[in-house]
N, CA, C and O of each residue as an XYZ file, in Angstrom:
436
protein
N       0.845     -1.173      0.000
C       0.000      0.000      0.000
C       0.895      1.244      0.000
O       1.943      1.320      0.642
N       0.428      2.139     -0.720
C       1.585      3.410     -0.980
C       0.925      4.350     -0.251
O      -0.233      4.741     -0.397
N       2.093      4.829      0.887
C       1.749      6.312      1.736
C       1.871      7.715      0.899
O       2.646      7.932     -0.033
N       0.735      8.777      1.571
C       0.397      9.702      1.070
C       1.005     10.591      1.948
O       1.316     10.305      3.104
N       1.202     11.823      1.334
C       2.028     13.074      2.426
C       0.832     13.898      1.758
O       0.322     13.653      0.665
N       0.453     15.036      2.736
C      -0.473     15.621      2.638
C       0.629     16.731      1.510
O       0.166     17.709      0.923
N       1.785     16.389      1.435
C       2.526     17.581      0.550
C       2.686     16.889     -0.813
O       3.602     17.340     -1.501
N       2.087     16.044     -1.248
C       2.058     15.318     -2.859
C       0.293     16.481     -3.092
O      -0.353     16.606     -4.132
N       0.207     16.670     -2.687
C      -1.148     16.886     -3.098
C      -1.343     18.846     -2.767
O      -0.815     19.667     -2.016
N      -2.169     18.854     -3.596
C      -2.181     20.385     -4.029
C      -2.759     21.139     -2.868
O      -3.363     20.537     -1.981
N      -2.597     22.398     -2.850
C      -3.541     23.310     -1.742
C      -4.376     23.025     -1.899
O      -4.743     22.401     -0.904
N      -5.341     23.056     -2.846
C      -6.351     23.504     -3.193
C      -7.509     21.847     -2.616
O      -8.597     21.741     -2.050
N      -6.498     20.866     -3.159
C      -7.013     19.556     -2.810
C      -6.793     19.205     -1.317
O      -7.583     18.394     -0.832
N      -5.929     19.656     -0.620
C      -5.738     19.961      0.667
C      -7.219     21.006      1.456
O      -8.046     20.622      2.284
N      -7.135     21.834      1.056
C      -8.533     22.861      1.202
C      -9.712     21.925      1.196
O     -10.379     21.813      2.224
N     -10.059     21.150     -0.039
C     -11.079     20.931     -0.212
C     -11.481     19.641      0.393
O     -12.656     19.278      0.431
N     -10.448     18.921      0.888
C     -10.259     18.012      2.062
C     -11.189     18.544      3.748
O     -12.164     18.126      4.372
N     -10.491     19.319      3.860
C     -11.080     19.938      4.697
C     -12.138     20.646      5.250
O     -12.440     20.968      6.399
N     -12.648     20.815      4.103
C     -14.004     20.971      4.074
C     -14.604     20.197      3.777
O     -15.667     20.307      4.387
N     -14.614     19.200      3.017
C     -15.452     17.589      2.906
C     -15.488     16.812      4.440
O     -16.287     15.980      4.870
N     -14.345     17.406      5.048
C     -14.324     16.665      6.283
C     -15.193     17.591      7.465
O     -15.598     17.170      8.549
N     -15.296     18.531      7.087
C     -16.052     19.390      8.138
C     -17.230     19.867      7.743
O     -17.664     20.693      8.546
N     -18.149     19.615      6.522
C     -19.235     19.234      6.178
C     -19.876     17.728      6.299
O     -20.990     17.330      5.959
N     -18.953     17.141      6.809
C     -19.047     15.162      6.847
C     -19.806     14.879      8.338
O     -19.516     13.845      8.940
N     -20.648     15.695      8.834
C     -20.951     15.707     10.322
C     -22.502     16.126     10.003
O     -22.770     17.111      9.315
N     -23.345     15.399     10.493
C     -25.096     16.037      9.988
C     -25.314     17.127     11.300
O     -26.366     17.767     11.326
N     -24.150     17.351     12.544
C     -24.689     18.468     13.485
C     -24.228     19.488     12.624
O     -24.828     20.558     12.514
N     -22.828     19.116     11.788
C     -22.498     20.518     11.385
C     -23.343     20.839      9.903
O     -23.772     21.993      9.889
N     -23.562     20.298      9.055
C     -24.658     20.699      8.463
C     -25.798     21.033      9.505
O     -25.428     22.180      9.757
N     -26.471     20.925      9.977
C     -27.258     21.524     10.842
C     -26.913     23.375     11.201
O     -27.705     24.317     11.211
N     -25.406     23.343     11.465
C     -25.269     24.349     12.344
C     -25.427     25.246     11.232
O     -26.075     26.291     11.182
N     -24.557     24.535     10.118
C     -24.588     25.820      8.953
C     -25.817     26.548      8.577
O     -26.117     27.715      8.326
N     -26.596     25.044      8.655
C     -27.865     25.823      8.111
C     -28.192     26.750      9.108
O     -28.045     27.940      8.830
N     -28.547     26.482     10.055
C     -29.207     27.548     11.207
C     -28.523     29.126     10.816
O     -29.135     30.134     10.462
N     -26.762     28.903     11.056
C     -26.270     30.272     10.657
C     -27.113     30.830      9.509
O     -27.934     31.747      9.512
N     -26.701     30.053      8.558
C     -27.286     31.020      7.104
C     -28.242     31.008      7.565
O     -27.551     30.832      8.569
N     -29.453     31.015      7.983
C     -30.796     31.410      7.785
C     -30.820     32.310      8.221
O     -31.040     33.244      7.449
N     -30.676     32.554      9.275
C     -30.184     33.785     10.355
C     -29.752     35.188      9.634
O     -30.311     36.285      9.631
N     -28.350     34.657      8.927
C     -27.753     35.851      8.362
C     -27.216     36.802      9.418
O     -26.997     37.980      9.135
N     -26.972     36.241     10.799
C     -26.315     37.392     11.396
C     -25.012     35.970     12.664
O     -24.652     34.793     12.623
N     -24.868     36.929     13.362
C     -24.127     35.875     14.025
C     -24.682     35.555     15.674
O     -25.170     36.367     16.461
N     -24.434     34.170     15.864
C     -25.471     33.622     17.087
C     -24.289     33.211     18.197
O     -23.157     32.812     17.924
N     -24.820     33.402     19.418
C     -24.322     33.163     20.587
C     -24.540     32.003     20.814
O     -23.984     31.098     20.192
N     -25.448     31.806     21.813
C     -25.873     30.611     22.971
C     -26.958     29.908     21.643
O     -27.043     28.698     21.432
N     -27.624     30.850     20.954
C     -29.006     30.066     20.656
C     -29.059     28.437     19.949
O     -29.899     27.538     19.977
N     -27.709     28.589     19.321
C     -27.736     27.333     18.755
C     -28.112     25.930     19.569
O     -28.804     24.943     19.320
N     -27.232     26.403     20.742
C     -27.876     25.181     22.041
C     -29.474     24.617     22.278
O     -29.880     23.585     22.812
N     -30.102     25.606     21.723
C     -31.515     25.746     21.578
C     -31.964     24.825     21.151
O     -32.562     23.887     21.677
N     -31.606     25.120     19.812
C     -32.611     24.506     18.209
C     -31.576     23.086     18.202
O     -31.534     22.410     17.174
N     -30.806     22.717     19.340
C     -30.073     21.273     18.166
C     -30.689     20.272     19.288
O     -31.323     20.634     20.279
N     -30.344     18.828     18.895
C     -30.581     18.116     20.709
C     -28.870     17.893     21.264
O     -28.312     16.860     21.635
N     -28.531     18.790     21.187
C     -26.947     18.712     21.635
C     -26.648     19.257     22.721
O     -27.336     20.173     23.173
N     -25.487     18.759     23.385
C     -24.756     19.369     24.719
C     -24.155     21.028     24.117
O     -23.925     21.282     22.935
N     -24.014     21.888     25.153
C     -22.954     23.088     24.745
C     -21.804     22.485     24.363
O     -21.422     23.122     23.382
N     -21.112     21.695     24.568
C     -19.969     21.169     24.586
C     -19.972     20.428     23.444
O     -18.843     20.388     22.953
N     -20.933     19.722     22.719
C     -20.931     19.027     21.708
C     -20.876     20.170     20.147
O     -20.250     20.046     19.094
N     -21.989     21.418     20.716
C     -22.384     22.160     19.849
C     -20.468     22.824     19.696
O     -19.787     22.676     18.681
N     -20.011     23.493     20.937
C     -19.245     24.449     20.527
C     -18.061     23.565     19.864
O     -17.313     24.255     19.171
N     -17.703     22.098     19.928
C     -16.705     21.442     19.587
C     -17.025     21.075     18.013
O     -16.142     20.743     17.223
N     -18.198     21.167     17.730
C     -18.555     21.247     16.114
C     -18.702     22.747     15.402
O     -18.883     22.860     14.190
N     -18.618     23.690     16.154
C     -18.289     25.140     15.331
C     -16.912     25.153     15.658
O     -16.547     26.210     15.145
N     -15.623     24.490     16.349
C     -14.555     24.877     16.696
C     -14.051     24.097     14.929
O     -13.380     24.637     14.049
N     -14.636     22.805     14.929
C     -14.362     22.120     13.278
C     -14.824     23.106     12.485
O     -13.868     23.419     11.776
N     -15.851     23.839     12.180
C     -16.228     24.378     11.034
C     -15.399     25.666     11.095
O     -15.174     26.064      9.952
N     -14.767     26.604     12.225
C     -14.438     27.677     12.157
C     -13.140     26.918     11.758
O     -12.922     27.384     10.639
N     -11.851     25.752     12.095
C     -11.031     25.300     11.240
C     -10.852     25.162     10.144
O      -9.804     25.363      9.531
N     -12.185     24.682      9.618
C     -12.179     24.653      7.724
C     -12.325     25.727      7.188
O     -12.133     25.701      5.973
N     -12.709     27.093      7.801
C     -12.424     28.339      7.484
C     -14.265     28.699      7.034
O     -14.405     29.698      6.328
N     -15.422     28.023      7.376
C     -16.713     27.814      7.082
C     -17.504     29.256      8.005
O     -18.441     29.903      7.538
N     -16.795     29.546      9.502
C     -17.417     30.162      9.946
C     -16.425     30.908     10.761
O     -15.218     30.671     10.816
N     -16.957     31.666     11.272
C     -15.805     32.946     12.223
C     -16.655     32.863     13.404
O     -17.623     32.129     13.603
N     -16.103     33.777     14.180
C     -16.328     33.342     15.235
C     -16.022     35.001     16.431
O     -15.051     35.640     16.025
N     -16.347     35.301     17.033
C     -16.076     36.921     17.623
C     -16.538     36.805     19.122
O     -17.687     36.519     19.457
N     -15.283     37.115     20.158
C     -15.820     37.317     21.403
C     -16.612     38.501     21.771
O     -16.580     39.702     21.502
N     -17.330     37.717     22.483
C     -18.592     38.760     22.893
C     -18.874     38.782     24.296
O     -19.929     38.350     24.761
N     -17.859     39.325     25.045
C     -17.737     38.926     26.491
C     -17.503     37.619     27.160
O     -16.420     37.141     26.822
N     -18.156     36.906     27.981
C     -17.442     35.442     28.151
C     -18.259     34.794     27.215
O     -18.724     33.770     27.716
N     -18.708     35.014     25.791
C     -19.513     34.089     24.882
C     -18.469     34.308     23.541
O     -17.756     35.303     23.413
N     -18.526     33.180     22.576
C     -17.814     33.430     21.328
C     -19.401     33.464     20.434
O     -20.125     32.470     20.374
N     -19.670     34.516     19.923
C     -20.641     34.521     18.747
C     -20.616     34.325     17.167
O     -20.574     35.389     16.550
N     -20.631     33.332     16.505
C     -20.467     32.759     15.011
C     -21.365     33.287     13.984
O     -22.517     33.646     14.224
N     -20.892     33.320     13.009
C     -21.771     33.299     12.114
C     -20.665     32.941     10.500
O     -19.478     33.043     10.189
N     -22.059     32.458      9.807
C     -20.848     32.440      8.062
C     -19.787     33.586      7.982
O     -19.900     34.811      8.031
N     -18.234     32.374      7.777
C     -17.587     33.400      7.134
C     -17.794     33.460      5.530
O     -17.978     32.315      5.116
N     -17.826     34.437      4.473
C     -18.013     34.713      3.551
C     -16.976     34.199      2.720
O     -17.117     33.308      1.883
N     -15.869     34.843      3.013
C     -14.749     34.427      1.982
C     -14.438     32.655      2.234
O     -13.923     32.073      1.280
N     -14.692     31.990      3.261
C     -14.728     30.689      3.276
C     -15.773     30.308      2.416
O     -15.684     29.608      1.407
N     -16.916     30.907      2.975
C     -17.900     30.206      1.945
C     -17.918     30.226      0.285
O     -18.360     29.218     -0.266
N     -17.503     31.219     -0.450
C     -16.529     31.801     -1.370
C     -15.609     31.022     -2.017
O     -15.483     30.796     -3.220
N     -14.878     30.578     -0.920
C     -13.605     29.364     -1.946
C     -13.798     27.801     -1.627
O     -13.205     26.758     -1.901
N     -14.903     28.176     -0.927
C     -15.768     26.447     -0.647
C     -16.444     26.342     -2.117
O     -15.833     25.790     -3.032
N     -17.627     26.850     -2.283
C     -18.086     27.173     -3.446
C     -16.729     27.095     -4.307
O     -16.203     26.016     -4.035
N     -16.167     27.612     -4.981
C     -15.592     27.611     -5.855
C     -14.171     26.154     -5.944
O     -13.581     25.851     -6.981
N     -13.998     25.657     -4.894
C     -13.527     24.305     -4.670
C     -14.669     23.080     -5.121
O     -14.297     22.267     -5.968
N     -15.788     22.984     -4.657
C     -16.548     22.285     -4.755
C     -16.920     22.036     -6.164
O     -16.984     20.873     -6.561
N     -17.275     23.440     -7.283
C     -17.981     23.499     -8.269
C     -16.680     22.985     -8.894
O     -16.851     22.311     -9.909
N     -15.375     23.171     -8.484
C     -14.488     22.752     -9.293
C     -14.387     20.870     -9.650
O     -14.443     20.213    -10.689
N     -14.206     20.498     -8.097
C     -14.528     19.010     -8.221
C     -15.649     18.688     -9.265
O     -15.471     17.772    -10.067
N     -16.582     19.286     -9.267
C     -17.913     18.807     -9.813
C     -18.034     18.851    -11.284
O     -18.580     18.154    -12.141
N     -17.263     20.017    -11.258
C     -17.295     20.234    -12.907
C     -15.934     19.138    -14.079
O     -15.851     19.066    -15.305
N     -15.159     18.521    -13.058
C     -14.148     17.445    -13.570
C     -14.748     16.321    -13.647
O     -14.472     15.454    -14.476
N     -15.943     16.211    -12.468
C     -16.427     14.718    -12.638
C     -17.295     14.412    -13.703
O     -17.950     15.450    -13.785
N     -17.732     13.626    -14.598
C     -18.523     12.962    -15.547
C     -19.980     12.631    -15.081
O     -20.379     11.776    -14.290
N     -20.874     13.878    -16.059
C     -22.475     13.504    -16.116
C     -22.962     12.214    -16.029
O     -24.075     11.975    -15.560
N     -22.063     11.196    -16.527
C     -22.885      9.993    -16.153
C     -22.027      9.001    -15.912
O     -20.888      9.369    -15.625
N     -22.244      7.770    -15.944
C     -21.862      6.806    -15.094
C     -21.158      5.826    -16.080
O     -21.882      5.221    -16.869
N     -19.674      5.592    -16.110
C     -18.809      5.290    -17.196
C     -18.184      3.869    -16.731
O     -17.324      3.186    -17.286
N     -19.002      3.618    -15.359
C     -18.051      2.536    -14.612
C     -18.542      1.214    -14.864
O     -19.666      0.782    -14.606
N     -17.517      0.580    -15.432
C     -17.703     -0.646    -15.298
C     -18.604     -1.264    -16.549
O     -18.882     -2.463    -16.577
């Protein structure tokens, strides 16, 4: 079996790693969605709307603010999130890239 170095492989495929991996979680799809709907940035409320611990919630925006998905701003002893833009920006434009290399239909086999 042949080992991989995360340095054979491009930024960009590196990037988009990382965000496949931090969209790969149905709380964090969840969270995203909640942000975007919102359109502004949320404190505590998320604890609300999920069936999650604080601790579960804030350890799945600590992944998404890593993949560069969301930011994050102290707000006294609270960190308040919301979409970062320019992540969302070269997510989008990573993604459509994969998509647009792969083949309309099904060639396998």
């Amino acid at each position: 079996m042949a080992v991989h170095k995360r340095e054979q492989f491009t930024e960009a495929e590196q990037q988009l790693a990382t965000i496949a991996k931090a969209l790969g979680h149905p709380a964090r799809v969840a969270i995203l969605k909640l942000l975007a709907k919102r359109q502004a940035c949320v404190c505590g409320e998320l604890v609300l709307e999920l069936p999650l611990s604080q601790s579960t919630v804030s350890q799945h925006l600590k992944e998404l603010k890593a993949a560069g998905l969301v930011q994050g701003e102290v707000d006294g002893p609270r960190v308040c999130y919301c979409i970062d833009p320019a992540g969302w920006a070269r997510a989008r434009q990573l993604l459509g890239g994969l998509l647009a290399e792969l083949p309309n239909t099904n060639n396998c086999c």
